[in-house]
C-alpha positions in Angstrom: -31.8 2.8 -28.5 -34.4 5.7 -27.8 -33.2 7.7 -24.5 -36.9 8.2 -23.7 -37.2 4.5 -23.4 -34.2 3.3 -21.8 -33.8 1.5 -18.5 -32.1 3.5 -16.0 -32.0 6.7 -14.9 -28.9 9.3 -14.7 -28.8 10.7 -11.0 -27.4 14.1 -9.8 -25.5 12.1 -6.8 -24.4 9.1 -6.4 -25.2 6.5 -3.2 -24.3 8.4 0.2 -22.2 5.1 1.1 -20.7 5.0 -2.1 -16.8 6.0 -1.4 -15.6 4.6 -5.0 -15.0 6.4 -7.9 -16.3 3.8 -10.2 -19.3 3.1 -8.3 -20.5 6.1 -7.9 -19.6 7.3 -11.8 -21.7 3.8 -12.9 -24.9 4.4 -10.4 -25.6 8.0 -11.5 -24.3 7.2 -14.7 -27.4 4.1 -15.1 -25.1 1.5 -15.7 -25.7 -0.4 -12.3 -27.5 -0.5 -9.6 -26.2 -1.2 -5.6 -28.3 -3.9 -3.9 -25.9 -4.4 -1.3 -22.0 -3.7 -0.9 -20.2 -5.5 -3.6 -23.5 -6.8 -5.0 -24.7 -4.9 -8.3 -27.4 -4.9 -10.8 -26.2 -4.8 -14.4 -29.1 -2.0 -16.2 -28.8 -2.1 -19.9 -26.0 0.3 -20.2 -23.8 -1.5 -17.9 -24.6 -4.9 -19.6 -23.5 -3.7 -22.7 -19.8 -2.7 -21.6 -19.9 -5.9 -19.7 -20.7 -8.0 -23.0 -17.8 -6.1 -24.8 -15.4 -6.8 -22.6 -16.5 -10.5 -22.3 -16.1 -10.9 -26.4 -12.5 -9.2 -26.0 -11.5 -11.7 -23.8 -13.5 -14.8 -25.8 -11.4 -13.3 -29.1 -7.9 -13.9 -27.2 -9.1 -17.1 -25.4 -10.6 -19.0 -28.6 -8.3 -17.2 -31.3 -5.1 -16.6 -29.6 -4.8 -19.5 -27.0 -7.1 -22.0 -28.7 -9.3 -22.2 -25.4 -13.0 -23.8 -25.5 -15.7 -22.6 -23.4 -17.7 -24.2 -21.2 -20.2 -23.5 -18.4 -19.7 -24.7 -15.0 -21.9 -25.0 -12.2 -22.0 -22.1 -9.2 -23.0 -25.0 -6.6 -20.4 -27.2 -5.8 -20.5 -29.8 -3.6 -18.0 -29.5 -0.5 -16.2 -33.5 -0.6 -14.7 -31.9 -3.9 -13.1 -29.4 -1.5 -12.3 -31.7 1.4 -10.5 -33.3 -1.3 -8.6 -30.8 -2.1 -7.9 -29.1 1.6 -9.9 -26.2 0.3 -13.0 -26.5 2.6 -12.3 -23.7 5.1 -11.5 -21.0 3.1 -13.0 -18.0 4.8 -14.8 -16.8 1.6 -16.7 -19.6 1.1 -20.2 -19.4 1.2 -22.0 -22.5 2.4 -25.4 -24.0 2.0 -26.9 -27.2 1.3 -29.6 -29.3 -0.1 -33.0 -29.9 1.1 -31.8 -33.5 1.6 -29.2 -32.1 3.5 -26.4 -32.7 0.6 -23.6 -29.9 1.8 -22.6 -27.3 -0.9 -20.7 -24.1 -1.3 -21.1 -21.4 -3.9 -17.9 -21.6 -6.2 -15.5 -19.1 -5.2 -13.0 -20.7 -8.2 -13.4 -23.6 -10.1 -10.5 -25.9 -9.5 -12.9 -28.4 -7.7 -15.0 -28.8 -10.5 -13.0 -28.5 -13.9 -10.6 -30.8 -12.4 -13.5 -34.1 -12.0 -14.7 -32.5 -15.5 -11.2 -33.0 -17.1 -11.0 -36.5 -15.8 -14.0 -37.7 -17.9 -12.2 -37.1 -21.0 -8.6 -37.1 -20.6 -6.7 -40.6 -20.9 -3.9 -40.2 -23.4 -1.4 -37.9 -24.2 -3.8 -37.7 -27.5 -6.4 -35.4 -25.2 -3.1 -33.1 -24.6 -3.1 -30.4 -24.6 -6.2 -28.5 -23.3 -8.0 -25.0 -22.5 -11.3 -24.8 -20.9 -12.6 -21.3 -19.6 -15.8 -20.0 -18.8 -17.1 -16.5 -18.3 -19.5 -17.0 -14.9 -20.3 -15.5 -12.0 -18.4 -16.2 -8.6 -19.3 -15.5 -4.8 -16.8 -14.3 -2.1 -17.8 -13.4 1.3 -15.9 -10.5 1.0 -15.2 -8.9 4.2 -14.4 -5.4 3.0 -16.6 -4.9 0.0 -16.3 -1.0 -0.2 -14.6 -0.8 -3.8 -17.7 -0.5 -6.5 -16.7 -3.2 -9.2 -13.2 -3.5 -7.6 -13.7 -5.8 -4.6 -17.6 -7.5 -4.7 -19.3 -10.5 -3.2 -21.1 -11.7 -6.7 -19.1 -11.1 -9.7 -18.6 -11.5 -13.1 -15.0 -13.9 -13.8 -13.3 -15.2 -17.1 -11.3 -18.3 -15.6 -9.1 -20.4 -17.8 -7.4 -24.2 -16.9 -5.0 -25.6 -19.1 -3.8 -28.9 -18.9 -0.7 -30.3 -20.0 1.7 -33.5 -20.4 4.3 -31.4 -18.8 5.9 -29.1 -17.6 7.9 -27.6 -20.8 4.5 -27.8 -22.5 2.8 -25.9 -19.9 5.7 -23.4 -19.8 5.1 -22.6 -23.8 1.4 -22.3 -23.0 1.7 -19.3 -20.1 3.5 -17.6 -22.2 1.6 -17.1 -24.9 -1.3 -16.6 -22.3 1.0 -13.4 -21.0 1.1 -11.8 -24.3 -2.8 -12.6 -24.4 -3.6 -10.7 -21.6 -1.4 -8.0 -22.7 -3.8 -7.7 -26.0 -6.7 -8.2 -24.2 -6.0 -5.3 -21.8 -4.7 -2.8 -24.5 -7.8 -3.6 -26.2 -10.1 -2.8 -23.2 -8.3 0.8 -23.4 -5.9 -0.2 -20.3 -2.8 -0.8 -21.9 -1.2 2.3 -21.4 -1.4 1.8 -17.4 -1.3 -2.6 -17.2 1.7 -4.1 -16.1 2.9 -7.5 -15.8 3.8 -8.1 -12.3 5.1 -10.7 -10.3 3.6 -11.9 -7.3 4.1 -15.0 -5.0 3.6 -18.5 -6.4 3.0 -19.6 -3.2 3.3 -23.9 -3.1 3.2 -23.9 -6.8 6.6 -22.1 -7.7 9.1 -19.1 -6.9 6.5 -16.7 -8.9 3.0 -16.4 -10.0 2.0 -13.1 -12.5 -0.6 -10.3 -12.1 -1.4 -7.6 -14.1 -1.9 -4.0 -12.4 -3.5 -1.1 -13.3 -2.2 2.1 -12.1 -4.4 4.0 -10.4 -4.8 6.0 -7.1 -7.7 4.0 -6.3 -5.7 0.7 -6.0 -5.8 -1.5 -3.2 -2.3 -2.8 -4.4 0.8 -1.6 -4.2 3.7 -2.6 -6.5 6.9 -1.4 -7.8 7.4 -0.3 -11.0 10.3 -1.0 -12.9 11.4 1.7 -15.2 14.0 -0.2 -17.7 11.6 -3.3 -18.4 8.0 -1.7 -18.0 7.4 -5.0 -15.2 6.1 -4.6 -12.0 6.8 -6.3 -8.2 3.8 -6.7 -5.9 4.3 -5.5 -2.3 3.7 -8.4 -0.7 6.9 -10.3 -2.8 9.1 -8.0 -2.2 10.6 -9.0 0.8 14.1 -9.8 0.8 13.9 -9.0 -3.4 17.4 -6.8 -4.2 16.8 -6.6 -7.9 14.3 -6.6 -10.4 13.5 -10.4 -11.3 13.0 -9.3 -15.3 16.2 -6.8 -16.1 18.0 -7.2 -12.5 17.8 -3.3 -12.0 18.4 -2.4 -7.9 15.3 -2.6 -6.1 16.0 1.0 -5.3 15.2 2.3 -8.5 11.9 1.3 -8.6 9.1 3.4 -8.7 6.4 2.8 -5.8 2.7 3.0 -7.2 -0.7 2.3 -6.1 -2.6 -0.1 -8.6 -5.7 -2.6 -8.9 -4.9 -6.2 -9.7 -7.5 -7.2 -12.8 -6.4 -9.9 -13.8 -3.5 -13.0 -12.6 -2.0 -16.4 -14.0 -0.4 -18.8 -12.1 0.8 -22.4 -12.6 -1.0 -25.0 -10.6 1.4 -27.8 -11.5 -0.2 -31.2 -10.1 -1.2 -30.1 -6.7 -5.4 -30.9 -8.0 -4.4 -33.3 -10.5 -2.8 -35.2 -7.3 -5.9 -34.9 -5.1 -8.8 -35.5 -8.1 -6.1 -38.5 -9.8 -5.8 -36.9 -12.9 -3.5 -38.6 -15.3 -3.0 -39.5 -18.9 -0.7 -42.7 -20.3 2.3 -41.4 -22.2 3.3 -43.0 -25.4 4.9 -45.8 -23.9 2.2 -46.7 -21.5 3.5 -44.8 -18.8 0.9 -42.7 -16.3 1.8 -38.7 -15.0 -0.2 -36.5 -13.6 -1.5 -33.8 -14.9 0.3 -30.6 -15.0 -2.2 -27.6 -14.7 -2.2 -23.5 -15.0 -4.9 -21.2 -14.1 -5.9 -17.8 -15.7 -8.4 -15.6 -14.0 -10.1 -12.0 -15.5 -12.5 -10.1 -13.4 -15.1 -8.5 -16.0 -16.3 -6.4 -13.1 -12.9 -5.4 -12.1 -12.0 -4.8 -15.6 -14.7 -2.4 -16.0 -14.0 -0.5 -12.4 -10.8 0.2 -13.6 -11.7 1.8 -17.1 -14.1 3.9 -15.1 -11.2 4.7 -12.4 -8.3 5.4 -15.3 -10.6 7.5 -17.8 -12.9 10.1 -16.6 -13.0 13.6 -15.9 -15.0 15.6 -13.8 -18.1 15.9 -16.0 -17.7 11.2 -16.0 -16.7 8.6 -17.7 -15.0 8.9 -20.9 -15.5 5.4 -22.4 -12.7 3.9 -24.9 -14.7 3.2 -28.1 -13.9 -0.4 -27.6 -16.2 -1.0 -24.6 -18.2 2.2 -24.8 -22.0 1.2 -24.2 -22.9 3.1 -27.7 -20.1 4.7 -29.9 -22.8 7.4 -30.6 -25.0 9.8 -28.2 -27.1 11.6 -30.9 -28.8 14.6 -29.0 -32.1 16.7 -30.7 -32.7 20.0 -29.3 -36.4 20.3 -30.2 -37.2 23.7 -31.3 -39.2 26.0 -28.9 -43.4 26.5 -29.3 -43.4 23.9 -32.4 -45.5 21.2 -32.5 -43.8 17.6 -33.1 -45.2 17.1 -36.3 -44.0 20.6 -37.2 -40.3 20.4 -35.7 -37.7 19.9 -38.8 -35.5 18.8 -35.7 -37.4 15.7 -34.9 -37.5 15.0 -38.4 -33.9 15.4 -38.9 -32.8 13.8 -36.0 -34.8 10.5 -37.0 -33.6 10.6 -40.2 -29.9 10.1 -38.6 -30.6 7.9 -35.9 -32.2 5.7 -38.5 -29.3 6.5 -41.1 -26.4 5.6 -38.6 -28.3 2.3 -37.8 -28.5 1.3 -41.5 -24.7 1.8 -41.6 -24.2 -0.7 -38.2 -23.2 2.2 -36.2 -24.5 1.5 -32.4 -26.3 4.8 -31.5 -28.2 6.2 -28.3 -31.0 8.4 -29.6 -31.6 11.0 -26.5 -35.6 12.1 -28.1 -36.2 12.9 -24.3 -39.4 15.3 -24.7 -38.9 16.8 -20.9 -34.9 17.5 -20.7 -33.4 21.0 -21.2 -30.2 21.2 -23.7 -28.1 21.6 -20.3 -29.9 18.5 -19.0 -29.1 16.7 -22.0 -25.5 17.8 -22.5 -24.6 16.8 -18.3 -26.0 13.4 -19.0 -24.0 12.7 -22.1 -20.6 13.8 -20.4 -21.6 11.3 -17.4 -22.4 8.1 -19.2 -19.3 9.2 -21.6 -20.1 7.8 -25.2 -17.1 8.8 -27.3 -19.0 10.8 -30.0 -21.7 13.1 -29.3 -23.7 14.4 -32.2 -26.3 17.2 -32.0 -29.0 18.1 -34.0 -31.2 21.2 -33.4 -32.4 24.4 -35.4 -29.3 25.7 -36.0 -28.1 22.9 -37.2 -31.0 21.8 -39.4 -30.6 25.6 -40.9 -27.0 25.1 -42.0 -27.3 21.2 -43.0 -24.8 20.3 -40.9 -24.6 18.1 -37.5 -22.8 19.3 -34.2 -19.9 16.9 -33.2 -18.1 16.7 -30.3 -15.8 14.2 -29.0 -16.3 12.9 -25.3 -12.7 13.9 -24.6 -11.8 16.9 -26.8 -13.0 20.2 -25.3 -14.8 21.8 -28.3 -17.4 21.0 -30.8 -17.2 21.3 -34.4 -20.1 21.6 -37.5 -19.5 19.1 -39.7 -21.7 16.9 -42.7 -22.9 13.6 -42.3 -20.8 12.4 -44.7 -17.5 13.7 -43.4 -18.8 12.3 -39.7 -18.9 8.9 -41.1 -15.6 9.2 -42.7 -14.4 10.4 -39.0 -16.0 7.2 -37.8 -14.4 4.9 -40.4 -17.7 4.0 -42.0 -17.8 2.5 -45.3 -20.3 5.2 -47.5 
């Protein structure tokens, strides 16, 4: 992608309301755009972070878990919720048809999978099953002053298993824990996600979240140090040791962090209200038993910007970083285009690195400075920057720098790509 042509602008300061780190890094960085609090515009730049964090979780769903994916609707109608008790939950927004049919805007999907399921399972043949989506979901968030952390129209990976019972179900969240663990360490949060336990409500004794440290949290848990698990705040209560390793309470380390992701067992309590069943072998019915698995891709990508930066921007991990290349020229001064080896050089590479399946952002801006240039690559934070100018062109050589290593260093295309991985 040319520079000169991208959507999106890179701006000295971020929105005056703006009191989030990530926010603000992702507006001046051209990766989104505020309409309102907690509703964003995805630019280019944004979109494609957004996309690779959606196929890390589709890899873990599809190849790990053996999930399909569907797509649900985002207007539900509200008997599925009066059937469920669910109709008065404060985030709900409501409208309704022009016939005056009444709907809400799906919050979660439990009130829709559930009447899905029930077209197709029968038998304890159609056992068991994993349906996810990745689609957008609307909370009339109260306090929506978070960036990507806490909004009102989001992005959310939700996964509903279904299950003959409850041993089955049991083998099932577990291998789902150790997916999330993959799919966070892949994202570049690993180092600072921890399983945590939380309330399970009506469904059980405990439900599971996973927490990123960081001092932008809106959570606070309780970290323990002999089994790397976490308590949330709110469970705490009348807690004396640590549920994992049964280390004192007192010995745990207090942290601030942001939930990105939970599971939690449903048991029967939808199956009951939508009569979802399945005959057993010997012509027996059950219900149902059910699990839920949420991501927020929004959330996910908030916290990446809140746990790697510096104070030049984002540092991207190469994983989910919107290009893994920001190749700068540095047109020579009082040349012509036509005349400028740098242009020419710098094409050449852009156009090499392509060819090899490298994704590159080409900064050819015309009416930047080098200073101009450099700012904006540490703010949008591509992992490798690569300059070309006269000096450069003089020695053969390319300037490299990584986005989070302090100095640059001359180096050959060849021995770049090798850096990179990149079969010759």
């Amino acid at each position: 992608m040319r520079q000169s042509i991208l959507f999106g602008k890179t701006l000295r300061k971020g929105p005056k309301d703006e009191i989030s780190k990530n926010a603000n890094l992702l507006v001046r960085g051209g990766f989104v755009a505020k309409e309102i609090a907690g509703i964003y515009s995805f630019l280019p730049l944004g979109l494609r972070v957004l996309d690779k964090i959606a196929r890390i979780i589709r890899g873990e769903m599809n190849d790990v878990l053996g999930a399909q994916e569907i797509l649900m609707p985002a207007l539900h109608p509200i008997e599925n919720y009066q059937k469920t008790g669910r109709e008065k939950i404060d985030v709900l927004f409501h409208t309704e048809l022009a016939s005056g049919g009444k709907l809400v805007l799906g919050q979660s999907h439990e009130e829709i999978v559930v009447p899905l399921a029930k077209h197709f399972i029968s038998s304890y043949r159609d056992l068991p099953l994993g349906l996810y989506q990745i689609q957008t979901k609307f909370r009339n968030e109260l306090r929506a002053k978070s960036g990507m952390l806490r909004g009102r129209e989001f992005m959310m990976k939700d996964l509903y298993s279904f299950h003959a019972d409850e041993n089955d179900f049991e083998k099932y969240y577990e291998r789902a824990k150790i997916a999330y663990k993959d799919i966070f360490e892949k994202a570049g949060l690993g180092g600072q996600t921890y399983l945590t336990f939380a309330s399970g409500g009506t469904f059980s004794k405990y439900s599971h979240e996973f927490q990123t440290i960081t001092e932008a949290g809106e959570d606070t848990i309780y970290l323990c140090k002999e089994c790397k698990i976490a308590i949330n705040d709110e469970i705490i209560g009348e807690q004396k040791n640590c549920p994992q390793c049964n280390a004192p309470i007192a010995k745990l380390l207090q942290e601030k962090a942001i939930e990105v992701g939970n599971i939690f067992p449903l048991k029967t309590r939808f199956s009951d209200a939508f009569g979802l069943s399945y005959i057993d072998k010997s012509g027996q019915t059950h219900p149902v038993v059910m699990g839920c698995y949420g991501i927020g891709l929004g959330r996910v990508l908030g916290a990446i910007v809140e746990v790697h930066n510096d104070k030049n921007g984002i540092i991207w991990p190469e994983s989910v970083a919107p290009y893994k290349v920001h190749l700068i020229e540095l047109r020579t001064k009082n040349l012509e285009l036509s005349d400028d080896p740098v242009r020419g050089a710098a094409e050449k590479l852009y156009n090499h690195l392509l060819a090899k399946g490298i994704e590159v952002l080409y900064d050819d801006r015309d009416d930047k400075t080098a200073g101009e240039k450099f700012t904006d690559a540490d703010l949008i934070g591509i992992p490798w920057r690569v300059v070309i100018s006269e000096k450069t062109v003089q020695r053969n050589a390319i300037e490299v720098k990584k986005r989070d290593s302090p100095g640059s260093e001359l180096m050959s295309v060849v021995s770049f790509l090798q850096n990179l991985k990149v079969k010759m």
